[in-house]
C-alpha positions in Angstrom: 13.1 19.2 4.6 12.6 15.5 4.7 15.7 13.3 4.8 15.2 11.0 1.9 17.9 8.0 1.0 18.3 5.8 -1.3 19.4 2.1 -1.5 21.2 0.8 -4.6 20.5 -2.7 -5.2 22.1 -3.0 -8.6 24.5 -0.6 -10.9 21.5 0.5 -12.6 18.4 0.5 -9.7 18.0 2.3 -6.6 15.2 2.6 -4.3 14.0 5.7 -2.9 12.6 5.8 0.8 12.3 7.6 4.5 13.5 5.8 7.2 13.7 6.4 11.0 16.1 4.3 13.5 15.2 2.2 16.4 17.1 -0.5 17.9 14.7 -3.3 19.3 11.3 -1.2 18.5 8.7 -2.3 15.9 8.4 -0.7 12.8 5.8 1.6 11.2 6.3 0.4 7.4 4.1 2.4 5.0 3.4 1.2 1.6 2.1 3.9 -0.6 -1.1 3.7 -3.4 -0.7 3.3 -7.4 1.3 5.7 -9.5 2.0 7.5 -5.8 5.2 8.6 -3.9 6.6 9.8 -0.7 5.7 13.4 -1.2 2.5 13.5 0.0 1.2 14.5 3.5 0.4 10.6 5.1 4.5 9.4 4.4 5.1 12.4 6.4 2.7 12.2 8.7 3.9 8.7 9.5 7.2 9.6 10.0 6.4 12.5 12.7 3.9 10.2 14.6 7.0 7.0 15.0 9.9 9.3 15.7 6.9 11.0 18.8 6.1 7.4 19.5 10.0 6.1 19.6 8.9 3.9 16.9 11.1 2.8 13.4 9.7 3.4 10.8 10.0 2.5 6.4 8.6 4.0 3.7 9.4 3.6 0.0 8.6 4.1 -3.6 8.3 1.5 -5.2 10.3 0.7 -8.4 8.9 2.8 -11.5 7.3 5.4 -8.8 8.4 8.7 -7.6 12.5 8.9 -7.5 12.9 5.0 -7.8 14.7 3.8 -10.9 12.7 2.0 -13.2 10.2 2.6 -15.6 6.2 2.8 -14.2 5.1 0.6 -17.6 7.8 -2.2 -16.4 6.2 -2.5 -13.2 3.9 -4.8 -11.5 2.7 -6.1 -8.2 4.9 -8.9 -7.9 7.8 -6.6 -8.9 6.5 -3.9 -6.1 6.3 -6.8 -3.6 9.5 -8.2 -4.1 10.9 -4.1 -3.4 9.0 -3.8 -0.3 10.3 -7.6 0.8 13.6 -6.7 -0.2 13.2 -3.1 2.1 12.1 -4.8 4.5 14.4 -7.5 5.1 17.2 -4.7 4.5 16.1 -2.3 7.0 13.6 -3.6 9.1 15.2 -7.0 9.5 13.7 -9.0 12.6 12.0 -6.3 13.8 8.0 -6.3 14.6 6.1 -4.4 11.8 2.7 -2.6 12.0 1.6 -2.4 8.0 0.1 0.8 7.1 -1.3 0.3 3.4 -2.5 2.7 1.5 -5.4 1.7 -1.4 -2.8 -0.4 -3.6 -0.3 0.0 -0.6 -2.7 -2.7 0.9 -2.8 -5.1 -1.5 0.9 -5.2 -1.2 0.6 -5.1 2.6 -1.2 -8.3 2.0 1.4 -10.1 0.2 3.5 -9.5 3.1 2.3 -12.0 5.3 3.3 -14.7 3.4 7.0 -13.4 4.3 6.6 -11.8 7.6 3.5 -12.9 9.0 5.3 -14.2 12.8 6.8 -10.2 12.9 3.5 -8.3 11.7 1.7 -7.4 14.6 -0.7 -4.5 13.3 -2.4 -4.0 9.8 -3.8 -0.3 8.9 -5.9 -0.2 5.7 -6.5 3.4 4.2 -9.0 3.0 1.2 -7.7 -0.4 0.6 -7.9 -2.1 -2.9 -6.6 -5.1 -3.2 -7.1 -7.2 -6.4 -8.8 -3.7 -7.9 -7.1 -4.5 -11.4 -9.3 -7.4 -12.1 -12.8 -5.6 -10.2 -12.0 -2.0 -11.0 -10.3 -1.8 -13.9 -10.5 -5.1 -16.5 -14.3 -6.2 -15.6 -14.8 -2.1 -16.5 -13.5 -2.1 -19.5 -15.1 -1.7 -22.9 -14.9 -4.4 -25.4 -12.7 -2.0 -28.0 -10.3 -1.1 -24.8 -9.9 -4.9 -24.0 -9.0 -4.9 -27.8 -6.6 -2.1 -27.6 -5.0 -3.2 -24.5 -4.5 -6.8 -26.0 -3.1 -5.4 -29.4 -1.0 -2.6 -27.9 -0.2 -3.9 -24.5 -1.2 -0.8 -23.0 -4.0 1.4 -22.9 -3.9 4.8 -21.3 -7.1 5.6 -18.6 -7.6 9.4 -17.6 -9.1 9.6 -14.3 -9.3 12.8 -12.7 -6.6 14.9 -13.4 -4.7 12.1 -14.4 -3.5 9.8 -17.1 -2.8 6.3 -16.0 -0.9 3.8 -18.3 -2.5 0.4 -17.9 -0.3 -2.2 -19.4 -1.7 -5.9 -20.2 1.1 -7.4 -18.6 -0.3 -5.5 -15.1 -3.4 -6.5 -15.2 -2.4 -10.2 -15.7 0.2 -9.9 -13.2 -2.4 -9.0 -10.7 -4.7 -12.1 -11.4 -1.2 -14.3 -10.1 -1.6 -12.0 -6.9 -5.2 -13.0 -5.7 -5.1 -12.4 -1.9 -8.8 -11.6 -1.1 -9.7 -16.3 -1.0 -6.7 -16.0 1.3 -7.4 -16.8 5.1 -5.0 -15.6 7.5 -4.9 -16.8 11.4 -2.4 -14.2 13.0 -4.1 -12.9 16.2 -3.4 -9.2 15.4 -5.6 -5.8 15.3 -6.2 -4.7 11.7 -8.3 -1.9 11.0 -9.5 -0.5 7.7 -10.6 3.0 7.2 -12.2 3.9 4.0 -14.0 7.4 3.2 -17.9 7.2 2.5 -17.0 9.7 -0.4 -13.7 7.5 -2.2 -15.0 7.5 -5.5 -12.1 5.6 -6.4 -12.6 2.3 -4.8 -15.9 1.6 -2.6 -16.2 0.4 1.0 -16.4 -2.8 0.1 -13.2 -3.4 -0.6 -12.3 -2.6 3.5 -14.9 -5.0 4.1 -13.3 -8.0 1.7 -9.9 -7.4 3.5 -11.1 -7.7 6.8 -12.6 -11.4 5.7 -9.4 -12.6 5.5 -8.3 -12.4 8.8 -10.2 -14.6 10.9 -8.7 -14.4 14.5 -8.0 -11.2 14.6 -9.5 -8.0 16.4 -10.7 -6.0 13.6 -12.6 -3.0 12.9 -13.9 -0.6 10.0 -14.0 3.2 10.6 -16.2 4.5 7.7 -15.4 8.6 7.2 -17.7 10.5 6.7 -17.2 12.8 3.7 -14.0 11.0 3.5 -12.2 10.7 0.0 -10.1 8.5 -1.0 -6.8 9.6 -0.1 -7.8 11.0 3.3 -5.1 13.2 4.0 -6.5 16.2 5.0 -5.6 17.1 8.7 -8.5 15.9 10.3 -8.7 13.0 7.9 -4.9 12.5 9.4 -5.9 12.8 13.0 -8.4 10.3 12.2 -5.2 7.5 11.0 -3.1 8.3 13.8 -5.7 7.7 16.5 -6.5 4.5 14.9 -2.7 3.6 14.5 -2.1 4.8 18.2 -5.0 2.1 19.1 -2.9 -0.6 17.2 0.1 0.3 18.9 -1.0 0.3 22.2 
């Protein structure tokens, strides 16, 4: 059974998230995608590769998401930046960090440097999707759902199996969160893996990221067959050799 805890930051919020202890180690911190949790198999997997590695290690839901307080609809990614900052500085403290971000997880990853960037020393992209509010959702959109979003303030997407709530306020949030004209000069590795199969969010959004960084040692592992999640157990094997290169 996974150990989860809970961090109350006011009467009336509390953050859900997996932690594992170690003094003077750097940290694995894992930030998952949209509308996602800690249930699924990469948290986990996470977890069991930094206790083998005698690494610490953070994961959390942000607010609004899995058992965190807050409603989904309130949320935003300034909101869900500010939670992982505040994680963070709470658990991590001045610890190293290696990022593992997973589609949305890395455009929140990317926020971080503006905070952390002299204790980030590794960045792992999984299906990354930064600024995919604007380019995946808004510049998509029909005319008569731009209406209904505008005069409703929300505007409910089914994708898959499921229903996504898309509130105005998100989507302008996330144009006050542009990271992908952003240049960062940290000499670290950062590697994106995307599956050639994601139809969530194409390849080229690995590709954007990795323009960012422009001292760094960076790479792009391309899956074949890959989805967009990648969490099956070879798609898993895959991630943890690539974080085991970051690490080393």
């Amino acid at each position: 059974m996974t150990n989860f805890k809970y961090l109350k930051i006011t009467k009336t919020r509390k953050i859900r998230y997996l932690k594992h202890y170690q003094k003077d180690k750097p940290y694995i911190v894992f930030l998952h995608g949209f509308m996602s949790d800690l249930e699924g198999k990469k948290p986990k997997a996470f977890l069991d590769f930094a206790k083998k590695n005698k690494l610490g290690y953070l994961a959390l839901e942000y607010s609004g998401h899995g058992k965190s307080s807050g409603k989904f609809i309130d949320g935003n990614i300034s909101k869900w930046t500010k939670d992982t900052i505040l994680m963070i500085r709470k658990i991590v403290k001045k610890n190293n960090i290696i990022l593992i971000g997973s589609s949305m997880g890395a455009w929140i990853s990317l926020n971080q440097f503006s905070f952390f960037q002299k204790q980030i020393i590794g960045f792992l992209g999984i299906g990354s999707a930064p600024e995919f509010l604007e380019g995946l959702m808004w510049k998509k959109f029909s005319k008569k759902m731009k209406y209904e979003i505008k005069k409703n303030g929300i505007i409910n997407l089914n994708h898959g199996d499921y229903l996504y709530p898309i509130t105005y306020q998100l989507i302008k949030d996330g144009r006050k969160n542009k990271v992908l004209k952003k240049k960062i000069f940290t000499n670290i590795i950062v590697t994106m893996v995307h599956g050639d199969k994601d139809n969530s969010v194409p390849v080229i959004y690995s590709r954007k990221v990795l323009k960012i960084f422009k001292k760094c040692k960076k790479k792009l592992v391309i899956i074949k067959n890959g989805d967009h999640s990648l969490s099956s157990t070879k798609n898993l094997k895959i991630l943890k050799k690539e974080l085991k290169l970051i690490i080393s």
